[in-house]
N, C-alpha and C positions, 0 to 999 in steps of 0.2 A: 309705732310699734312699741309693745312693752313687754314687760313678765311678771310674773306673780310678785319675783323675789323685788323687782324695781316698787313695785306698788308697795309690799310691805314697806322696805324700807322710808319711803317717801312719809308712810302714814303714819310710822312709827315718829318719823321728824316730825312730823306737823300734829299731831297728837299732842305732844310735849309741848306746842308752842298753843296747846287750845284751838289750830284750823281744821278748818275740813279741808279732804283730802276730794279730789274732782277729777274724773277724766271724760273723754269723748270719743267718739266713730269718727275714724278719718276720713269715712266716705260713706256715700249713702249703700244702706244693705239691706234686706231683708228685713222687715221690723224696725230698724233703726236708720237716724236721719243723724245725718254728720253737722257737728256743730252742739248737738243735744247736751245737757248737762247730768252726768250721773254723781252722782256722791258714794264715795266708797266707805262702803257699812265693816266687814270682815275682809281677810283675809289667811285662806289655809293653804296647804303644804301646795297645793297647784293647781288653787286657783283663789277668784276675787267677788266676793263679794258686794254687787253695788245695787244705789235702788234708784229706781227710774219716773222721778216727778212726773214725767206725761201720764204714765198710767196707775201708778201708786204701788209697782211691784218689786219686788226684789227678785235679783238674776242672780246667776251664779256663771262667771265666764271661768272658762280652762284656758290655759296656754296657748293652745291655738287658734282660739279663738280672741286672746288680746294682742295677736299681733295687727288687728283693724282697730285697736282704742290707744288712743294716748294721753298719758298721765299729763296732767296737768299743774 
């Protein structure tokens, strides 16, 4: 479980430090398979930006929707 504001900050650390920033589905859902690797592209007032190497697209989750992704 996460939040926008946990993600910003994290990416704002690792930014600085030149990483990328990664989370994933805690569990298997709908479209998404737990374990997968996204990479987090943005991030605005409430929500996250991330793109999804399996299919080459970019998401857009809201809040309640990243309480099934955890920052990594």
């Amino acid at each position: 479980m996460t939040t926008a504001k946990a993600v910003e900050d994290k990416l704002v650390m690792q930014q600085k430090a030149s990483d990328n920033t990664y989370m994933t589905p805690t569990k298997n859902m709908k479209d998404w398979y737990k374990g997968e690797l996204l990479f987090v592209r943005k991030v605005t007032k409430d929500s996250v930006v991330v793109y999804r190497p399996m299919d080459g697209q970019l998401y857009t989750l809201n809040d309640k929707q990243l309480i099934n992704f955890k920052l990594l």
